[in-house]
Structures are given as C-alpha cells and as structure tokens.
mmCIF file of the protein (N, C-alpha, C, O) and its ligand, coordinates in Angstrom:
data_MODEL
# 
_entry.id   MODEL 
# 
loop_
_entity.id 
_entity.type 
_entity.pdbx_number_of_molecules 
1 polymer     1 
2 non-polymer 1 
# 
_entity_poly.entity_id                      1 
_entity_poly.type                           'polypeptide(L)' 
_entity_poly.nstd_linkage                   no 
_entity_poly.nstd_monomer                   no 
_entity_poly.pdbx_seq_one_letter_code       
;(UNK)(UNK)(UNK)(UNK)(UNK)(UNK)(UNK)(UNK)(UNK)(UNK)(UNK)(UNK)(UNK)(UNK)(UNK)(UNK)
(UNK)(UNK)(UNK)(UNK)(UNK)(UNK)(UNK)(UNK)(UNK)(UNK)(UNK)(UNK)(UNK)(UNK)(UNK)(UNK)
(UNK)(UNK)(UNK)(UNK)(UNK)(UNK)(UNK)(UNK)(UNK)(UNK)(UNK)(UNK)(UNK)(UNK)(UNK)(UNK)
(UNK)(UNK)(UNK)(UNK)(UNK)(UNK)
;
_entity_poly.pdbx_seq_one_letter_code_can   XXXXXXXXXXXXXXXXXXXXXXXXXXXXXXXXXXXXXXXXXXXXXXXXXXXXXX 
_entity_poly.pdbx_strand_id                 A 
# 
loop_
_entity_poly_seq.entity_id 
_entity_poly_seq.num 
_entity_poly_seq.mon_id 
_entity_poly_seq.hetero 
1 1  UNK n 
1 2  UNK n 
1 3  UNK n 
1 4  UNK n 
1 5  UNK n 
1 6  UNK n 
1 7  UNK n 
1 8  UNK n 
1 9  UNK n 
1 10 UNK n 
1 11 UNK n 
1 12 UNK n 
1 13 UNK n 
1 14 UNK n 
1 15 UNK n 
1 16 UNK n 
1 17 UNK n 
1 18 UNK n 
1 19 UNK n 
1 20 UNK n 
1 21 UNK n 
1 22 UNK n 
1 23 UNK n 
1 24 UNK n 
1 25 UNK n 
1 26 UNK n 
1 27 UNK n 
1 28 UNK n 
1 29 UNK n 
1 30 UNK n 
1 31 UNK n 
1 32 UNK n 
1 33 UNK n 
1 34 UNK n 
1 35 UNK n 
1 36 UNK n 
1 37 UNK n 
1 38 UNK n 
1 39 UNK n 
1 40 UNK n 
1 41 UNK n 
1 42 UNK n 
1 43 UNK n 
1 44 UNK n 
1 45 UNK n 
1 46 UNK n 
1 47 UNK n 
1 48 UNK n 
1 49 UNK n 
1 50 UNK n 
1 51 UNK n 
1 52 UNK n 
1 53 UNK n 
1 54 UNK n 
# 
loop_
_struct_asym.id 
_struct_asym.entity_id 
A 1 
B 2 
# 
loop_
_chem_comp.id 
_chem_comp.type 
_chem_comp.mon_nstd_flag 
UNK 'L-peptide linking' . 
ZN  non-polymer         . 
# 
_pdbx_entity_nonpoly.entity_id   2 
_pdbx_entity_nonpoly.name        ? 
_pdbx_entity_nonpoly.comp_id     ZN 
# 
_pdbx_nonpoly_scheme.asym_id         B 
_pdbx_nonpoly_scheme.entity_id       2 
_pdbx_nonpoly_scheme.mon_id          ZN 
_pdbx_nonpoly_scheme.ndb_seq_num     1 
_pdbx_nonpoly_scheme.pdb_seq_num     101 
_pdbx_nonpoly_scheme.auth_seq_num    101 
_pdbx_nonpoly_scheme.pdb_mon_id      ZN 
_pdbx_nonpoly_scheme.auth_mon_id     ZN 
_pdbx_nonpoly_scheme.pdb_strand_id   A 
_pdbx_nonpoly_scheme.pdb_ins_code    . 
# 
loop_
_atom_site.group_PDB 
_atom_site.id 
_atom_site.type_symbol 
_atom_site.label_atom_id 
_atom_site.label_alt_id 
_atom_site.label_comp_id 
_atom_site.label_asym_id 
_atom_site.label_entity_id 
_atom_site.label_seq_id 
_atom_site.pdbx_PDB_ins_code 
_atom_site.Cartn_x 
_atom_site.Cartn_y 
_atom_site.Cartn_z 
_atom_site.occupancy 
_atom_site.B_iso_or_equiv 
_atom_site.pdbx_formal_charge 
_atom_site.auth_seq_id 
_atom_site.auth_comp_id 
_atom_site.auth_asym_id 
_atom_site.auth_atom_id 
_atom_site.pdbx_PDB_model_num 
ATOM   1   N  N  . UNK A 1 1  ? 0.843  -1.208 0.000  1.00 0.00 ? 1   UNK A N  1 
ATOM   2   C  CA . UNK A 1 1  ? 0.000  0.000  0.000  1.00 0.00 ? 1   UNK A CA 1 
ATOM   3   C  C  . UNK A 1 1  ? 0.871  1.248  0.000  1.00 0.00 ? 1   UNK A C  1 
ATOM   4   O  O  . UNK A 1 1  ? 1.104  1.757  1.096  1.00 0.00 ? 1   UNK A O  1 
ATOM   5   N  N  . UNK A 1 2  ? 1.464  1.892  -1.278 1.00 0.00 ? 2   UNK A N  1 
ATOM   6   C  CA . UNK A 1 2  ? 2.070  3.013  -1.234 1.00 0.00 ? 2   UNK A CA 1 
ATOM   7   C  C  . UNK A 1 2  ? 1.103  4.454  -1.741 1.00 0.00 ? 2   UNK A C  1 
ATOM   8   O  O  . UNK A 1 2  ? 0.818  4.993  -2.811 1.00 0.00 ? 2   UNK A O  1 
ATOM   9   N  N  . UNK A 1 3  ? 0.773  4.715  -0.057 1.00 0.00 ? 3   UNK A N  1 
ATOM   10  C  CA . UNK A 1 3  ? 0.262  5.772  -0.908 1.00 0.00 ? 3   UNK A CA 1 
ATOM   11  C  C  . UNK A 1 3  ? 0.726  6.880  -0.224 1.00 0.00 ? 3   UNK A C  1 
ATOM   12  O  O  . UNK A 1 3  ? 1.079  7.016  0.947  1.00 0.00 ? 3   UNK A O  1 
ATOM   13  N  N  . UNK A 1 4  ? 0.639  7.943  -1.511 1.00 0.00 ? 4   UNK A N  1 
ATOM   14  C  CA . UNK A 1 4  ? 0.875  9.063  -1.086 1.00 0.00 ? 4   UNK A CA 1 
ATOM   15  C  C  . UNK A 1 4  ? -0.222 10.200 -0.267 1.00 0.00 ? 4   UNK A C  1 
ATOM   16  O  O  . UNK A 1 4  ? -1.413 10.321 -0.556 1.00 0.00 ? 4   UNK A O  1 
ATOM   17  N  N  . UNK A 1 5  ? 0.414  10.882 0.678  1.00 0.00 ? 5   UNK A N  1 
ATOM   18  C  CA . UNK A 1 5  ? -0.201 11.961 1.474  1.00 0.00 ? 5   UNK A CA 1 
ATOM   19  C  C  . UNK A 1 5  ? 0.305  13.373 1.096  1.00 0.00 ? 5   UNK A C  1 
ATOM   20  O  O  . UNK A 1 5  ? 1.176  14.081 1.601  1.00 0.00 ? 5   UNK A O  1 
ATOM   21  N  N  . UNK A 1 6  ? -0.701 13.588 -0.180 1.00 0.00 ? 6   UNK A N  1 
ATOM   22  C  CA . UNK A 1 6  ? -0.647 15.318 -0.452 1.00 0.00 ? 6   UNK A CA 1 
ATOM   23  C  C  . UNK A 1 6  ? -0.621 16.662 0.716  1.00 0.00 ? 6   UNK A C  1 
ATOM   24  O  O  . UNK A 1 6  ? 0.097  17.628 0.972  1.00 0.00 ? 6   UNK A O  1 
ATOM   25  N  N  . UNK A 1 7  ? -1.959 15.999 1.243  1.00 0.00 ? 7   UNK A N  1 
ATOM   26  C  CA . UNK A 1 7  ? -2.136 16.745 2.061  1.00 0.00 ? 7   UNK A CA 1 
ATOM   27  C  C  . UNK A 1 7  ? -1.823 17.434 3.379  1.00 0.00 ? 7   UNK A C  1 
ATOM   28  O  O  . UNK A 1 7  ? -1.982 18.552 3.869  1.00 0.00 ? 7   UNK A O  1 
ATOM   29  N  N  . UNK A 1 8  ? -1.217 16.057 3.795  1.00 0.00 ? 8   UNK A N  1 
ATOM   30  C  CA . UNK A 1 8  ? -0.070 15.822 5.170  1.00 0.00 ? 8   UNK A CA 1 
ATOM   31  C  C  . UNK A 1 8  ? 1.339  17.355 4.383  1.00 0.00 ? 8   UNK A C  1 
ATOM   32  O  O  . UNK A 1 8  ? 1.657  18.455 4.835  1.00 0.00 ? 8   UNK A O  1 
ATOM   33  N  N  . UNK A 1 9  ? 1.693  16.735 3.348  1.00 0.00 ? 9   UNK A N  1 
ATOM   34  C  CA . UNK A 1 9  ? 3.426  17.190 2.729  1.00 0.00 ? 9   UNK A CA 1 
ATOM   35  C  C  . UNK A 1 9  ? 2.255  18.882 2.643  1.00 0.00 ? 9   UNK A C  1 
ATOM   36  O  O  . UNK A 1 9  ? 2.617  19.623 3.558  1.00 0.00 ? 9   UNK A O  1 
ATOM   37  N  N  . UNK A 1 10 ? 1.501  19.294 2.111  1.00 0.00 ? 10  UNK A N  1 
ATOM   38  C  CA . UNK A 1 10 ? 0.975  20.808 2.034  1.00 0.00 ? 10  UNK A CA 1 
ATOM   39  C  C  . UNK A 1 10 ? 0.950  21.535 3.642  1.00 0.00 ? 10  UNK A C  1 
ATOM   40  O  O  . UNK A 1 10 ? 1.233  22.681 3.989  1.00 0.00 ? 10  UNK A O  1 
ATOM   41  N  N  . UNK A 1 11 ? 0.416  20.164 4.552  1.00 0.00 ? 11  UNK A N  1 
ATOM   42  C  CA . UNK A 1 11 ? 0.368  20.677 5.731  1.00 0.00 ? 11  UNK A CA 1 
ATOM   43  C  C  . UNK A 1 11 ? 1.790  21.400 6.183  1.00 0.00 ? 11  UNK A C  1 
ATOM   44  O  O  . UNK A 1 11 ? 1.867  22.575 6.543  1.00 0.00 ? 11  UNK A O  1 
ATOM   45  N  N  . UNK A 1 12 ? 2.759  20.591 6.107  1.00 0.00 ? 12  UNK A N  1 
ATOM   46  C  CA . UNK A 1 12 ? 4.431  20.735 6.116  1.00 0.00 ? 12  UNK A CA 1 
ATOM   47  C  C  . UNK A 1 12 ? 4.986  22.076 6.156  1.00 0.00 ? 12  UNK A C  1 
ATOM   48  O  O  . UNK A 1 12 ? 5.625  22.792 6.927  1.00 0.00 ? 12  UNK A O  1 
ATOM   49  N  N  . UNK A 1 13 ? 4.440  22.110 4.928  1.00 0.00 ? 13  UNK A N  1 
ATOM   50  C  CA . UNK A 1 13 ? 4.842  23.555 3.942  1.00 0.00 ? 13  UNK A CA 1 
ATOM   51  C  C  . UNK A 1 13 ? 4.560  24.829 4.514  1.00 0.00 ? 13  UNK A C  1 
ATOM   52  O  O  . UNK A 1 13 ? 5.440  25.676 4.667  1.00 0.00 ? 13  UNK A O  1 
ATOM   53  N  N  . UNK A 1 14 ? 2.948  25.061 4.950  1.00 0.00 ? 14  UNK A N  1 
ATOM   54  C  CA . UNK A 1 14 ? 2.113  25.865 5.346  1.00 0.00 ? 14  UNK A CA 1 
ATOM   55  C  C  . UNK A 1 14 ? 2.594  26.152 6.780  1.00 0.00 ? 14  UNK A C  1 
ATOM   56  O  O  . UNK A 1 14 ? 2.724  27.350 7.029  1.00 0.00 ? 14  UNK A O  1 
ATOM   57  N  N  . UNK A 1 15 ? 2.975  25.018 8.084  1.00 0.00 ? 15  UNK A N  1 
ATOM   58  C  CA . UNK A 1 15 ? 3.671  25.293 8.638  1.00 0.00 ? 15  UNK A CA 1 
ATOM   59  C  C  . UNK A 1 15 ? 4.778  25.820 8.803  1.00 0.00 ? 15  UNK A C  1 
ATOM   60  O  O  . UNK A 1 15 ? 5.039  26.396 9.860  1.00 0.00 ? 15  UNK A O  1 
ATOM   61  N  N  . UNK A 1 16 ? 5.567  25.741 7.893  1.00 0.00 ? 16  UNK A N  1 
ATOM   62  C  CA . UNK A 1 16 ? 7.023  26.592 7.889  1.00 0.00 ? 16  UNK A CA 1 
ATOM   63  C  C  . UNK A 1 16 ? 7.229  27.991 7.573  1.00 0.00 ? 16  UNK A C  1 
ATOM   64  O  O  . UNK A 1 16 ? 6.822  28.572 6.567  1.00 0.00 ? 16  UNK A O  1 
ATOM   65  N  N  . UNK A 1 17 ? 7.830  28.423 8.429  1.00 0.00 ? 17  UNK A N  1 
ATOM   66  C  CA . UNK A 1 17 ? 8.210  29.725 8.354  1.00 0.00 ? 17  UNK A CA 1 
ATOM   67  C  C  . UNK A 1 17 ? 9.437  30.111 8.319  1.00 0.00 ? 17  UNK A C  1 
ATOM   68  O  O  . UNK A 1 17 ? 10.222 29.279 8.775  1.00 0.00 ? 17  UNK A O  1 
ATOM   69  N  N  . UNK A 1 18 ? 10.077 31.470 7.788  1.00 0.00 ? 18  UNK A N  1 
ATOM   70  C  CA . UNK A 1 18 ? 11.545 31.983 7.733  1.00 0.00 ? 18  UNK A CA 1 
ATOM   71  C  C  . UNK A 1 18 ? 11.609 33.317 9.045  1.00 0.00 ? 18  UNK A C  1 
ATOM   72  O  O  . UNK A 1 18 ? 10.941 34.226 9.537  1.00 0.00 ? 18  UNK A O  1 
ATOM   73  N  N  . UNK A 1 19 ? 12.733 32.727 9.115  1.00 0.00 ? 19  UNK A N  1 
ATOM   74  C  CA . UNK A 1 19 ? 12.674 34.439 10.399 1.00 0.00 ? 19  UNK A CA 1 
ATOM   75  C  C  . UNK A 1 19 ? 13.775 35.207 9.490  1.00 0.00 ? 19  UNK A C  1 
ATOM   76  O  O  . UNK A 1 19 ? 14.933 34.957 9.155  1.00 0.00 ? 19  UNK A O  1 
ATOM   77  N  N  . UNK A 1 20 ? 12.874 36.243 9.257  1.00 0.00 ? 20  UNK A N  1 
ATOM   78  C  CA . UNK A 1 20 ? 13.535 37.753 8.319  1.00 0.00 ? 20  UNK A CA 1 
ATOM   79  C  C  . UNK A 1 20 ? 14.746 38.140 8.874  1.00 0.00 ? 20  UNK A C  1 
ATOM   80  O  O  . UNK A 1 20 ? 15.289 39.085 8.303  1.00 0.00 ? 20  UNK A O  1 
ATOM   81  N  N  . UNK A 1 21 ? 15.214 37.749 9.664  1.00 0.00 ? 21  UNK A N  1 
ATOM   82  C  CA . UNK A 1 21 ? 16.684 38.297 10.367 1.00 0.00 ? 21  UNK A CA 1 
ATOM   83  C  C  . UNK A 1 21 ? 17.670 37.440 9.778  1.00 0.00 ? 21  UNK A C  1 
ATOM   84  O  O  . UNK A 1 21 ? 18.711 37.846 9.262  1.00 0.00 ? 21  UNK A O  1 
ATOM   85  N  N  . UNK A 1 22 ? 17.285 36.147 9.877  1.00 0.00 ? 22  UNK A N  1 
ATOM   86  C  CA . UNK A 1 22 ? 18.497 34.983 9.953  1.00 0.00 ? 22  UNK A CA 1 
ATOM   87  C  C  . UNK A 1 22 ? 17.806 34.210 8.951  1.00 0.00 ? 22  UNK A C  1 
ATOM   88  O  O  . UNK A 1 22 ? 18.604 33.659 8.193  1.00 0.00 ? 22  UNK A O  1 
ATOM   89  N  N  . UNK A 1 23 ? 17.125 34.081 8.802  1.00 0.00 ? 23  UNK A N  1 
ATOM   90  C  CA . UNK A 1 23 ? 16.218 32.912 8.241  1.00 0.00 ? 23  UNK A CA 1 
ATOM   91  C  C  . UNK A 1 23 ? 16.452 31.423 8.207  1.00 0.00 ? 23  UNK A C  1 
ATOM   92  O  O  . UNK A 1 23 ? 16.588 30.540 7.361  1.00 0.00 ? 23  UNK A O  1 
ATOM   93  N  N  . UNK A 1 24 ? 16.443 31.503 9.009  1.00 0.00 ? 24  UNK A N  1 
ATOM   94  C  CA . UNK A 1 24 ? 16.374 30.008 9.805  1.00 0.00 ? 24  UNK A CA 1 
ATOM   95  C  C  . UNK A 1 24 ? 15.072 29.372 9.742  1.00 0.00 ? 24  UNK A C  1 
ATOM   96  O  O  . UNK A 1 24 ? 14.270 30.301 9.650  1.00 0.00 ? 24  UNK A O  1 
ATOM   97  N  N  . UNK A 1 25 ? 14.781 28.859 9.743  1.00 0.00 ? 25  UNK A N  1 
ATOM   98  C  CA . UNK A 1 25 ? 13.183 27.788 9.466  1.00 0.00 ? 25  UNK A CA 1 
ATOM   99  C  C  . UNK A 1 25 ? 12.495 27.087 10.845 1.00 0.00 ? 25  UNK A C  1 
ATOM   100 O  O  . UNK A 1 25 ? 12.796 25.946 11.196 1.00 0.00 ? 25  UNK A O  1 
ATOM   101 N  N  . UNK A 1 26 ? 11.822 27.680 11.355 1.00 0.00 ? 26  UNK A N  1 
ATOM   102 C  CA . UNK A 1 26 ? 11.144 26.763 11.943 1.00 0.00 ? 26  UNK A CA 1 
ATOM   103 C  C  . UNK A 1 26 ? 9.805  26.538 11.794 1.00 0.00 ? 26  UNK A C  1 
ATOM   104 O  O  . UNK A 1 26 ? 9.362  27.387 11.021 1.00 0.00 ? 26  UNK A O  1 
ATOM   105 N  N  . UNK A 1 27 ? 8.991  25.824 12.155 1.00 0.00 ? 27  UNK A N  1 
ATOM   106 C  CA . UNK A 1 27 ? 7.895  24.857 12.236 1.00 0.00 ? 27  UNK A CA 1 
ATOM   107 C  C  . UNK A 1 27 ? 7.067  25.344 12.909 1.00 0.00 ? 27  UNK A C  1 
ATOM   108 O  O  . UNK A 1 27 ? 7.285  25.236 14.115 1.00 0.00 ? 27  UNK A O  1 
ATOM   109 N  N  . UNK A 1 28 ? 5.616  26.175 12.450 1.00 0.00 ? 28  UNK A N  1 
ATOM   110 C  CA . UNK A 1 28 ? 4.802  26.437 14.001 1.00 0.00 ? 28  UNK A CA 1 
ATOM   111 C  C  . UNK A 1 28 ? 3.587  26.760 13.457 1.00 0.00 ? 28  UNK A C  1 
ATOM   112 O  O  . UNK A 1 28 ? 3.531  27.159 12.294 1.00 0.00 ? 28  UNK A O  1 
ATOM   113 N  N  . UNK A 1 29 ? 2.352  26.614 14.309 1.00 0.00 ? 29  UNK A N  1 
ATOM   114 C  CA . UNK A 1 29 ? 0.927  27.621 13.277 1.00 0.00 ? 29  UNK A CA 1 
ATOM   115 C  C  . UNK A 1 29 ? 1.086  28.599 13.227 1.00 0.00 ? 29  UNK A C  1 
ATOM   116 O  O  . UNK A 1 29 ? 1.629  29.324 14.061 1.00 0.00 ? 29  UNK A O  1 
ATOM   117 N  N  . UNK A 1 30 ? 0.609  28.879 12.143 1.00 0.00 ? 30  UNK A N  1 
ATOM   118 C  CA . UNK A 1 30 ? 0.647  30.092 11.649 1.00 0.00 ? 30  UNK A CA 1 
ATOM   119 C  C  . UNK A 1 30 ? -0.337 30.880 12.236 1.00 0.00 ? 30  UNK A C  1 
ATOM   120 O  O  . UNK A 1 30 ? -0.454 31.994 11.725 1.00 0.00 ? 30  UNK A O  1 
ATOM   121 N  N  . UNK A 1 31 ? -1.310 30.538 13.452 1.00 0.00 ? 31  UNK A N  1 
ATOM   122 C  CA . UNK A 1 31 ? -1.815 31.127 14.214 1.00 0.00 ? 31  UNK A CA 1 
ATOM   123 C  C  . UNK A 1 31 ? -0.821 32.036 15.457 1.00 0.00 ? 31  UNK A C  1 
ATOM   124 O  O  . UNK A 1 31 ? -1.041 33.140 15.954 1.00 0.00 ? 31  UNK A O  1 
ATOM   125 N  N  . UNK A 1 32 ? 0.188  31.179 15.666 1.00 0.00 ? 32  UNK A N  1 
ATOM   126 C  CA . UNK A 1 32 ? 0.693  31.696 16.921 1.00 0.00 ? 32  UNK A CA 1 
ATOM   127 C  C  . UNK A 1 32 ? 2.094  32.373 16.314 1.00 0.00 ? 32  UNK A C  1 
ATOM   128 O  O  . UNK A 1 32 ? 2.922  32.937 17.029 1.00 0.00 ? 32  UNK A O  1 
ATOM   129 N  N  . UNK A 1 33 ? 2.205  32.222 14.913 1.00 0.00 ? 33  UNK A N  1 
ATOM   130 C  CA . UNK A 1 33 ? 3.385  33.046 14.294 1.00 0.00 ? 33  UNK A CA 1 
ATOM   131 C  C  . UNK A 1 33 ? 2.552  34.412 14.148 1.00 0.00 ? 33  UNK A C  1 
ATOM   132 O  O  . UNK A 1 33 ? 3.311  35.347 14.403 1.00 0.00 ? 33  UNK A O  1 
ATOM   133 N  N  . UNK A 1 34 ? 1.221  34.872 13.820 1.00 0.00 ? 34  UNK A N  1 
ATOM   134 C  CA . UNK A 1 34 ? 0.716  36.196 13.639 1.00 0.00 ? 34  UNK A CA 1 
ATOM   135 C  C  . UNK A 1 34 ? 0.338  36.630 15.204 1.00 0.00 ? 34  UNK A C  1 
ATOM   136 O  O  . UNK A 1 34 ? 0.302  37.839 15.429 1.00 0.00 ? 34  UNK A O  1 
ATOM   137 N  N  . UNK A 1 35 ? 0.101  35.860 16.117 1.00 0.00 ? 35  UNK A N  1 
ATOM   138 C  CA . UNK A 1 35 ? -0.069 36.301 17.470 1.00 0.00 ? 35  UNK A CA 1 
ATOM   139 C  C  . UNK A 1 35 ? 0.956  36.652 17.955 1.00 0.00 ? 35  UNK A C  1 
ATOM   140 O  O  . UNK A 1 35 ? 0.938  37.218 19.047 1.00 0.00 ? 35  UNK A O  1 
ATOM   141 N  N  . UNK A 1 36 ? 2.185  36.407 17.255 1.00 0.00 ? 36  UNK A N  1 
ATOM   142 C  CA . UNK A 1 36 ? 3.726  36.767 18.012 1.00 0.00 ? 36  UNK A CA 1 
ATOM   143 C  C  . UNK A 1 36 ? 4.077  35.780 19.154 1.00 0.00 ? 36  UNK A C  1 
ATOM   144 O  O  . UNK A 1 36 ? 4.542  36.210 20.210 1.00 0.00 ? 36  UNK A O  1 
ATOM   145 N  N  . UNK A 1 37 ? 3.918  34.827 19.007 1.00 0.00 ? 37  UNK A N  1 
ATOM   146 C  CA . UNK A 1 37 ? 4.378  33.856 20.468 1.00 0.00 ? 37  UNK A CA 1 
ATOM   147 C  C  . UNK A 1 37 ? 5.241  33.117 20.065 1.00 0.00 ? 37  UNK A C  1 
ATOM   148 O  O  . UNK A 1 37 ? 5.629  32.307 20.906 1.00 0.00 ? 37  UNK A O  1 
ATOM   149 N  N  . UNK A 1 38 ? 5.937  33.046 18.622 1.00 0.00 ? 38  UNK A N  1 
ATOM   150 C  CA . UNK A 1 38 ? 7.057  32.282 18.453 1.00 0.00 ? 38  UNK A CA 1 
ATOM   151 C  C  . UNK A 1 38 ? 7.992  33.009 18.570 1.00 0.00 ? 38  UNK A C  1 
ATOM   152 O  O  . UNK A 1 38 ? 7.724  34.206 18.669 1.00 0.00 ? 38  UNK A O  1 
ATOM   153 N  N  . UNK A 1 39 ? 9.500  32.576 18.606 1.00 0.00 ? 39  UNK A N  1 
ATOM   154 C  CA . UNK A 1 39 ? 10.582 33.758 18.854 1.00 0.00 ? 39  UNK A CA 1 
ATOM   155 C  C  . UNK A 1 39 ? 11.624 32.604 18.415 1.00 0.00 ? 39  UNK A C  1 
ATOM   156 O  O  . UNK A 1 39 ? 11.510 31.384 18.533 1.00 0.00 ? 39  UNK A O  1 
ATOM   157 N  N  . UNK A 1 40 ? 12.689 33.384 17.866 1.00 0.00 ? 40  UNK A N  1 
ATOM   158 C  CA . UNK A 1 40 ? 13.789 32.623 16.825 1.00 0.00 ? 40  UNK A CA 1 
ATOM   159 C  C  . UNK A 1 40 ? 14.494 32.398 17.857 1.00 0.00 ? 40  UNK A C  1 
ATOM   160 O  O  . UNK A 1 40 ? 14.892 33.180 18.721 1.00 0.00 ? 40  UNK A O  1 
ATOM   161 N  N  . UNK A 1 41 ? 14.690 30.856 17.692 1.00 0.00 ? 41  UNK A N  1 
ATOM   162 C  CA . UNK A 1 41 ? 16.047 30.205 18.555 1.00 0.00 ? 41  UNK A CA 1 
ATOM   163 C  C  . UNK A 1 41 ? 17.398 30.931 18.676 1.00 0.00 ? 41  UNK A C  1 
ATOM   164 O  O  . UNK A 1 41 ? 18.194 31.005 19.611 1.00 0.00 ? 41  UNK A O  1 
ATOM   165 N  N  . UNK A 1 42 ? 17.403 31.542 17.191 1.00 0.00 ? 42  UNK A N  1 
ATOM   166 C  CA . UNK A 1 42 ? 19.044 31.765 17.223 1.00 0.00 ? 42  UNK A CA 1 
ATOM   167 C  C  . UNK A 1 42 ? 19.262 33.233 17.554 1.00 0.00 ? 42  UNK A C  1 
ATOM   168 O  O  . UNK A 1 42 ? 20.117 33.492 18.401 1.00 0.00 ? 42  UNK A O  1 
ATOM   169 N  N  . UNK A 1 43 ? 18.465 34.399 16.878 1.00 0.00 ? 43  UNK A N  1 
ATOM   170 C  CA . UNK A 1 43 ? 18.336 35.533 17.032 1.00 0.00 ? 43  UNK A CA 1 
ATOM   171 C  C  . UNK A 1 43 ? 17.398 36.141 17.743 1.00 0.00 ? 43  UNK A C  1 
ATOM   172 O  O  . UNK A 1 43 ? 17.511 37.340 17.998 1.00 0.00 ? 43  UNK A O  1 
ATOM   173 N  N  . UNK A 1 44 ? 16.109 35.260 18.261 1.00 0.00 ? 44  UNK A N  1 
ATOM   174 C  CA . UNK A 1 44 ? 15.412 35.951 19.216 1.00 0.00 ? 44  UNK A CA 1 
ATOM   175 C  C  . UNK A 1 44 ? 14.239 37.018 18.413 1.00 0.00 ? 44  UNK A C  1 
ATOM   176 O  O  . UNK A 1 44 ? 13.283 37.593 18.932 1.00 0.00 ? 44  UNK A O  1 
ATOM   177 N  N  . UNK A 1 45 ? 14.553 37.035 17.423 1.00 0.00 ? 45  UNK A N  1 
ATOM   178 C  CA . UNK A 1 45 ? 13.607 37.567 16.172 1.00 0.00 ? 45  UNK A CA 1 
ATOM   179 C  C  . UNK A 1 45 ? 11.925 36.959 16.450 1.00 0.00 ? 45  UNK A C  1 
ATOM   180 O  O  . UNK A 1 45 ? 11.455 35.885 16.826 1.00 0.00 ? 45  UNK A O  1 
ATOM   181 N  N  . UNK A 1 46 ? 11.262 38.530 15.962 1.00 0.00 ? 46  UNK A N  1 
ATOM   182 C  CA . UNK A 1 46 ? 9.631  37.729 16.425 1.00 0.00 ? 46  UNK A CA 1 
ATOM   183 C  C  . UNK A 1 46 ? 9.158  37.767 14.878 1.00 0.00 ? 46  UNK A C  1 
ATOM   184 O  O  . UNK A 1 46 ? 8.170  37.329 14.289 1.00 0.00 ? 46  UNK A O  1 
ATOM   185 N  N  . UNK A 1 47 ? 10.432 38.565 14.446 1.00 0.00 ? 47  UNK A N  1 
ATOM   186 C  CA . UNK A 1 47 ? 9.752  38.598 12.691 1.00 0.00 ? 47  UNK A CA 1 
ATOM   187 C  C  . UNK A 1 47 ? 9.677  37.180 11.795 1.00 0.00 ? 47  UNK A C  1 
ATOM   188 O  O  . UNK A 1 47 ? 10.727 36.571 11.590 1.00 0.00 ? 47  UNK A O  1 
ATOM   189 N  N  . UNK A 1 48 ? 8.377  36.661 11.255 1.00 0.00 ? 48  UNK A N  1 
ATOM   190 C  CA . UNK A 1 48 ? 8.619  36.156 10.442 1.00 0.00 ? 48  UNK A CA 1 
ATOM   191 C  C  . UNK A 1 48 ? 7.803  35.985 9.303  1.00 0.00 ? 48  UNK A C  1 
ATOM   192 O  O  . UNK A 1 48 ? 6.690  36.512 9.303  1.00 0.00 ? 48  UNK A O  1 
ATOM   193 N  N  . UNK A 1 49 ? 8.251  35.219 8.171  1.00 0.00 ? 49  UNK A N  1 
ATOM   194 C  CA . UNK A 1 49 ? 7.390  35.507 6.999  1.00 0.00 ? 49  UNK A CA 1 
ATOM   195 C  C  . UNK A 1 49 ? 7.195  33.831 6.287  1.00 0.00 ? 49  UNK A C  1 
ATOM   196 O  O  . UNK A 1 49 ? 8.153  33.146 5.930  1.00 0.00 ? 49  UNK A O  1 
ATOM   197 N  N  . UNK A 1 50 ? 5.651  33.376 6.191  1.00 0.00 ? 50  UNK A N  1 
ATOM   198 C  CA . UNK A 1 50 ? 5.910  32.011 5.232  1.00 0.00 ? 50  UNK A CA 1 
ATOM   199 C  C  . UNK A 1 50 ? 6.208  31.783 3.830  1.00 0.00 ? 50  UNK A C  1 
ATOM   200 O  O  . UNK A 1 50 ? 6.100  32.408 2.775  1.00 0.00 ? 50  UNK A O  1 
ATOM   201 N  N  . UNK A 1 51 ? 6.777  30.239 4.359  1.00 0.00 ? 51  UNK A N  1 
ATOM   202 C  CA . UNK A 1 51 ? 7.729  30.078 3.051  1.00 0.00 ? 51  UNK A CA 1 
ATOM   203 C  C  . UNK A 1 51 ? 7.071  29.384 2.086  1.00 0.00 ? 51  UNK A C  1 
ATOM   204 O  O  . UNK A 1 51 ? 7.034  28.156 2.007  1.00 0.00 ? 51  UNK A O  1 
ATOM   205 N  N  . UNK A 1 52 ? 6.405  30.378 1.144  1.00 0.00 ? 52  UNK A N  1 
ATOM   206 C  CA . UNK A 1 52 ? 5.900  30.291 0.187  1.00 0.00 ? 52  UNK A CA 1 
ATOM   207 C  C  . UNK A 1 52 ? 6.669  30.255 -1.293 1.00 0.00 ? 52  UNK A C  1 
ATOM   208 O  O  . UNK A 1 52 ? 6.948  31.369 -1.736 1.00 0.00 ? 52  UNK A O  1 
ATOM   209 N  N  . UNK A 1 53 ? 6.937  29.439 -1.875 1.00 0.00 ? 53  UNK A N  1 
ATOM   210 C  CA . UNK A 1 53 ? 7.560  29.213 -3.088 1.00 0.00 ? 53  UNK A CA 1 
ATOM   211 C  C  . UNK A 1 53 ? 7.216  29.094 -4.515 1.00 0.00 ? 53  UNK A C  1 
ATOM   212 O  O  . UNK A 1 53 ? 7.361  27.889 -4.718 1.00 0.00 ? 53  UNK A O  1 
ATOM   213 N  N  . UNK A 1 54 ? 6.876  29.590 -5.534 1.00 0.00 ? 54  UNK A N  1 
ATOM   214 C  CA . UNK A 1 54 ? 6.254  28.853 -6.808 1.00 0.00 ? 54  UNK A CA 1 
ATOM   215 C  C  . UNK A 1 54 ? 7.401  29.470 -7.881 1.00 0.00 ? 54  UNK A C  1 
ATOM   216 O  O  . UNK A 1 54 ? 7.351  29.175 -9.075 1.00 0.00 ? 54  UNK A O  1 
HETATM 217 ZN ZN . ZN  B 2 .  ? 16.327 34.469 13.483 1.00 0.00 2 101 ZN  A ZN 1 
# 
C-alpha cells in the first residue's frame, strides 16, 4: 500500500516559516506566528514571513 499523502506534505509547507533576520526555518501555526508567540532560537527575532515558493 504506497500511498501518497498530499495533504499531510501541504500541511508541512504551510507550517514553515523563515525568520527575516536569519532565516532560519522553523515549524509552528501560523496562528501563533501572527499572534507573536514564536521567537527565533538563534536571534530571538519575532519577525517572520511564510515560506511560500512557486
Ligand atoms: Zn532568526
């Protein structure tokens, strides 16, 4: 049974974010990235922006 999960790998995506300082990647909702409650491991940065690609 190989199947693939589109939707899981979109989930992935949608979660990830860049922090505008360093841009480093981390993983979080995007609820609590616009509420400001995430903060960059490395720089402490509250800025961030998703990583949207096409
Ligand atoms: Zn950072």
């Amino acid at each position: 049974m190989a199947t693939k999960i589109p939707a899981a790998q979109k989930r992935m995506f949608q979660d990830v974010f860049v922090c505008k300082n360093c841009r480093k990647k981390i993983r979080s909702q995007a609820v609590r990235i616009i509420a400001g409650k995430v903060k960059c491991p490395r720089c402490n940065n509250y800025n961030f922006r998703p990583i949207k690609k096409k």
